[in-house]
DSSP file (Angstrom, degrees, kcal/mol; ACC not computed):
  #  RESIDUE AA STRUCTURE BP1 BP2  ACC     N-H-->O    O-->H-N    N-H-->O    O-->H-N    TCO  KAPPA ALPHA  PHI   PSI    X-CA   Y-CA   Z-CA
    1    1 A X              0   0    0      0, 0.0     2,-0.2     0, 0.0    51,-0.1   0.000 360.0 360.0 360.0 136.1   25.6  121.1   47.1
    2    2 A X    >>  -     0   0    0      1,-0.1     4,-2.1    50,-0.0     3,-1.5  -0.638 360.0-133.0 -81.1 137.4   21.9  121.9   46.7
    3    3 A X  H 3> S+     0   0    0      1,-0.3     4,-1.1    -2,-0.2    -1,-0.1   0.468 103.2  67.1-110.1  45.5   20.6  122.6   43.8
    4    4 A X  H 3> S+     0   0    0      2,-0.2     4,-0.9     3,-0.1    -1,-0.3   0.763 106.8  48.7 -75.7 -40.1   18.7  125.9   45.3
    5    5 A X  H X4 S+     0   0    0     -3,-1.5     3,-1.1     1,-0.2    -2,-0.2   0.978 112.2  47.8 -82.1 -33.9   22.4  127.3   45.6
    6    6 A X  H >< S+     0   0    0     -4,-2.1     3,-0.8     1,-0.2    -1,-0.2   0.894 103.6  58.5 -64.2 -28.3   23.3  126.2   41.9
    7    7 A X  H 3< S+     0   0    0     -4,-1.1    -1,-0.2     1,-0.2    -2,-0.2   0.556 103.0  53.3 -59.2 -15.8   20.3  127.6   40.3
    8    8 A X  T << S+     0   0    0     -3,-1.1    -1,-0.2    -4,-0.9    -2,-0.1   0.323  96.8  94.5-109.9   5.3   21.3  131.4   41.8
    9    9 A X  S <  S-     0   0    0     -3,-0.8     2,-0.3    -4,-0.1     3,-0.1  -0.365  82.3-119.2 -84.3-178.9   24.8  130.8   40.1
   10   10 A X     >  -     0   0    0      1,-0.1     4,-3.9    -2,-0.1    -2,-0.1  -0.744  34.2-101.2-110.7 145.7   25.5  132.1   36.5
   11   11 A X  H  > S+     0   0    0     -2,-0.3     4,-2.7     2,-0.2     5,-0.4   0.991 120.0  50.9 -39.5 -69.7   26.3  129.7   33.9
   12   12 A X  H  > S+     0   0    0      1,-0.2     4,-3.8     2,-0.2     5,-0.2   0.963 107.6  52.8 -36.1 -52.6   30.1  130.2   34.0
   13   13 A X  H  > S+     0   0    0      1,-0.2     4,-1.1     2,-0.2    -1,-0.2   0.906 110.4  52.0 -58.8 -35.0   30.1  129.8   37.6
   14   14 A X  H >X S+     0   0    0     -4,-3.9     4,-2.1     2,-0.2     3,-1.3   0.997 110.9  42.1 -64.6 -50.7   28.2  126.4   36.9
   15   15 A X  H >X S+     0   0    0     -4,-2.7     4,-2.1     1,-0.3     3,-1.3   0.991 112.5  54.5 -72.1 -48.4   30.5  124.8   34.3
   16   16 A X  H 3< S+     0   0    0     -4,-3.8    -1,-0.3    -5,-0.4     4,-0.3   0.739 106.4  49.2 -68.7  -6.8   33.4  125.8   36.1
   17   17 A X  H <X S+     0   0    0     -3,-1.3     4,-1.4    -4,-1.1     5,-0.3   0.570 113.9  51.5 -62.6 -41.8   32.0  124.1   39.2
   18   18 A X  H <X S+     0   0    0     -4,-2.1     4,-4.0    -3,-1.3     5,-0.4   0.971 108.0  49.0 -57.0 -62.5   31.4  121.0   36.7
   19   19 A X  H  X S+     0   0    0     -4,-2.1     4,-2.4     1,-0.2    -2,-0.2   0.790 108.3  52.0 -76.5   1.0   34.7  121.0   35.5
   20   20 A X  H  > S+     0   0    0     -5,-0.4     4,-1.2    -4,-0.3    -1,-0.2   0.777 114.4  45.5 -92.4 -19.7   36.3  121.1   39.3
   21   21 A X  H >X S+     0   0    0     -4,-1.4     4,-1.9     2,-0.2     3,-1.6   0.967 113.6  53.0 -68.9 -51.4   34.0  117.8   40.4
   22   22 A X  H 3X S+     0   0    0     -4,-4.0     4,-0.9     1,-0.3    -2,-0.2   0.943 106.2  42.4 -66.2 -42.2   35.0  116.5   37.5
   23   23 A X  H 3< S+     0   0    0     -4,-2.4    -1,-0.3    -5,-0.4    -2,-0.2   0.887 119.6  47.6 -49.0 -26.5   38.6  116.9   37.9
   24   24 A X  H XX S+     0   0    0     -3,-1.6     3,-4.3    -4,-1.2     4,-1.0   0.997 107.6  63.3 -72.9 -65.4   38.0  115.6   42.1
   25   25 A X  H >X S+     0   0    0     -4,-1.9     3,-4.3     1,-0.4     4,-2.3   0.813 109.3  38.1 -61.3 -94.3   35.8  112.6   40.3
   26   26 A X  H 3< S+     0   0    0     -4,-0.9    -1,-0.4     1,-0.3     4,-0.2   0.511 114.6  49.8 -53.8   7.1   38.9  111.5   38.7
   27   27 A X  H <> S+     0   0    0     -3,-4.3     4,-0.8    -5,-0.2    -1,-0.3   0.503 113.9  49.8 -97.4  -3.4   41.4  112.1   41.6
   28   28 A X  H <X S+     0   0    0     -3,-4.3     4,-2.9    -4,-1.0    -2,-0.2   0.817 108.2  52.0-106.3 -47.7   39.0  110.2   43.8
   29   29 A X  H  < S+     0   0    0     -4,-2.3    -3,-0.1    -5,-0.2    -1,-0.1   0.819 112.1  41.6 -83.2  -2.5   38.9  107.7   41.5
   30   30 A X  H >> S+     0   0    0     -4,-0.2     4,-1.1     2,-0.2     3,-0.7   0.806 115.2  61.1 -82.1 -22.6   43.1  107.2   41.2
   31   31 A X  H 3<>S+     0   0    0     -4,-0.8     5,-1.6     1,-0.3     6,-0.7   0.933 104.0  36.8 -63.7 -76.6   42.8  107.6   44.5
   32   32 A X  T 3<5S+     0   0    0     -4,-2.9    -1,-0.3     4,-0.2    -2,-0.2   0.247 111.9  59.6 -72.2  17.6   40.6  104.5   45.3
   33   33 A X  T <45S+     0   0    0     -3,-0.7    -1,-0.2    -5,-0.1    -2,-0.2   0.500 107.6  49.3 -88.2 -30.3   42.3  102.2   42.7
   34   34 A X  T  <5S-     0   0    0     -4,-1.1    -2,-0.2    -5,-0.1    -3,-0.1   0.615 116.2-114.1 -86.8   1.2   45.7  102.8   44.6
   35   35 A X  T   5S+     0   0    0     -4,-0.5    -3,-0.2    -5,-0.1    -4,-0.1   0.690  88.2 110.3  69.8  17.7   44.3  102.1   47.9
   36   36 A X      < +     0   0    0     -5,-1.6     2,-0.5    -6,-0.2    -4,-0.2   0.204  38.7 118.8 -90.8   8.1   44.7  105.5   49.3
   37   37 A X        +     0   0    0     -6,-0.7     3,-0.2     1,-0.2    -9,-0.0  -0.628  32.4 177.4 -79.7 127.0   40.9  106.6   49.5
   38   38 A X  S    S+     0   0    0     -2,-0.5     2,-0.5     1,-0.3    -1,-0.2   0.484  74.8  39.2-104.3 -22.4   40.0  107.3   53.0
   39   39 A X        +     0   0    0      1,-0.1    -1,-0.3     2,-0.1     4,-0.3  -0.899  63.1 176.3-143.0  88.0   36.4  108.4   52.5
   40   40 A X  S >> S+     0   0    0     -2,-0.5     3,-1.5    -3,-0.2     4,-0.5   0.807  77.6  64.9 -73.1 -40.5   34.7  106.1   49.6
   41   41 A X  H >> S+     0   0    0      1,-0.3     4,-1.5     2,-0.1     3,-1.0   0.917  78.7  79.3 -64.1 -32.8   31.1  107.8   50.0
   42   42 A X  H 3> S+     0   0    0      1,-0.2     4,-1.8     2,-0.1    -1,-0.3   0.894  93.9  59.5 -59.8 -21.6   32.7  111.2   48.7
   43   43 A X  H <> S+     0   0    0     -3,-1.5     4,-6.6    -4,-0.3    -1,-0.2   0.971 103.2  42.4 -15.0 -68.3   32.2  109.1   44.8
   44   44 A X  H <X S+     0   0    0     -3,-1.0     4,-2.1    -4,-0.5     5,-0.2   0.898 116.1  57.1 -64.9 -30.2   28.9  108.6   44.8
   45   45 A X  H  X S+     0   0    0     -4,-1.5     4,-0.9     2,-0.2     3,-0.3   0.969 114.5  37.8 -39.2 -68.2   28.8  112.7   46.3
   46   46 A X  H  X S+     0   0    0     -4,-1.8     4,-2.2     1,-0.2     5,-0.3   0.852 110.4  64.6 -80.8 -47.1   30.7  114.1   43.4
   47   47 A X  H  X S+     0   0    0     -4,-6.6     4,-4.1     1,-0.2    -1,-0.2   0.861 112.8  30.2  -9.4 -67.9   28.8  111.7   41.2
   48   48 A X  H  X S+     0   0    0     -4,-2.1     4,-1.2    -3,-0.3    -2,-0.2   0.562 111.5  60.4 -98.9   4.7   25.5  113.3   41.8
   49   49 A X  H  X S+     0   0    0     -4,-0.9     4,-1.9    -5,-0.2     3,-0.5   0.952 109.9  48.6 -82.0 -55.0   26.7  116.9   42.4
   50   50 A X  H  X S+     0   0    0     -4,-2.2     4,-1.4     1,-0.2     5,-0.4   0.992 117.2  44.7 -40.5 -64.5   28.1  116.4   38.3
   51   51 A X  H  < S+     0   0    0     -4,-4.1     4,-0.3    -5,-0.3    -1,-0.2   0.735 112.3  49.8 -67.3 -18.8   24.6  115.0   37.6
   52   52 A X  H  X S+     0   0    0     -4,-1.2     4,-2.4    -3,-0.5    -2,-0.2   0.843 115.4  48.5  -8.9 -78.1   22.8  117.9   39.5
   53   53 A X  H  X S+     0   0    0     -4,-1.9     4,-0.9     2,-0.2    -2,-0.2   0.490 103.4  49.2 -57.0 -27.9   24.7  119.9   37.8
   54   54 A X  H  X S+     0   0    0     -4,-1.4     4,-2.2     2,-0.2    -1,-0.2   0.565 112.0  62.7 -78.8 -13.6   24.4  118.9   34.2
   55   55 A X  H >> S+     0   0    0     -5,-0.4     4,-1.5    -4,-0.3     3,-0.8   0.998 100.9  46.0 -68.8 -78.2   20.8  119.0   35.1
   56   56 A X  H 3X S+     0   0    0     -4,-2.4     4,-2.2     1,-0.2    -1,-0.2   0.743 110.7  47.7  -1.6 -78.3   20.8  122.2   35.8
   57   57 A X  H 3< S+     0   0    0     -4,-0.9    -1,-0.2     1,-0.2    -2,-0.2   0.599 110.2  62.3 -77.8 -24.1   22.7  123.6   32.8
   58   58 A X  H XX S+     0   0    0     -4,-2.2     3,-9.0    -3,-0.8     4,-2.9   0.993 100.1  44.6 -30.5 -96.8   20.5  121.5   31.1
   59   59 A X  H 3X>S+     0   0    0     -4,-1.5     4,-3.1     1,-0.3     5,-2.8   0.885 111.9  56.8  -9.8 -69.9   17.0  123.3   32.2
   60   60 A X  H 3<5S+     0   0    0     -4,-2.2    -1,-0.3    -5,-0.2    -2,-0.2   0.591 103.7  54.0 -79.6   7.7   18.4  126.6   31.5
   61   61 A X  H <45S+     0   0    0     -3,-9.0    -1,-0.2    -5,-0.1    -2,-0.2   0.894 111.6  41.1 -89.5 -11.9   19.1  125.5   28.2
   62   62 A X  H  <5S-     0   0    0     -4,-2.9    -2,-0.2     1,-0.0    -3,-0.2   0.707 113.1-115.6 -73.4 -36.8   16.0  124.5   27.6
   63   63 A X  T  <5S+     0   0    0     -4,-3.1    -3,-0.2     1,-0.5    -4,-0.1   0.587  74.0 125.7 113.6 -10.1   14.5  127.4   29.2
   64   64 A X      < +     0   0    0     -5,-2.8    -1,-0.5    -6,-0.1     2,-0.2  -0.242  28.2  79.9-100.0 175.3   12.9  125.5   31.7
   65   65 A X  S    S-     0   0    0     -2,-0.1     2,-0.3    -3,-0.1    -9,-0.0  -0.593  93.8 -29.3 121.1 161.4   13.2  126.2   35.8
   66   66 A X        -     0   0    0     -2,-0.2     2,-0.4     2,-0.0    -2,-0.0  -0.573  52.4-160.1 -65.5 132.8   11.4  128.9   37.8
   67   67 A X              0   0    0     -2,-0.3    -2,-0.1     1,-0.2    -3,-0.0  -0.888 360.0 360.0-102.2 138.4   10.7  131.6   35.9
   68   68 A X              0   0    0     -2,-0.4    -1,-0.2     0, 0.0    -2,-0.0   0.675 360.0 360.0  94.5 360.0   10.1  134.8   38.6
């Protein structure tokens, strides 16, 4: 996800978008411990889509961001 398209979301819409990587993050990761992970890169994905995203929610708490 880009994070042009998270910045034109609403706060709500961001954290709940947090909390649904983060739920994937940990299915991906029971996932690869059991040996049933097909697709290993989607980690490192959801990884920086979480950090992206705290980033984000971040900025606007601060105030920071394009303003205009």
């Amino acid at each position: 996800m880009k994070a042009s398209e998270l910045r034109s979301l609403s706060n709500e819409e961001i954290k709940q978008k947090e909390q649904e990587l983060a739920k994937e993050l940990v299915n991906l990761k029971f996932q690869h411990s059991s040996g049933q992970l097909e697709n290993t890169m989607r980690i490192p994905q959801v990884k920086r889509d979480l950090a992206r995203i705290k980033t984000i929610l971040r900025e606007k708490a601060l105030g920071l961001g394009k303003e205009g």
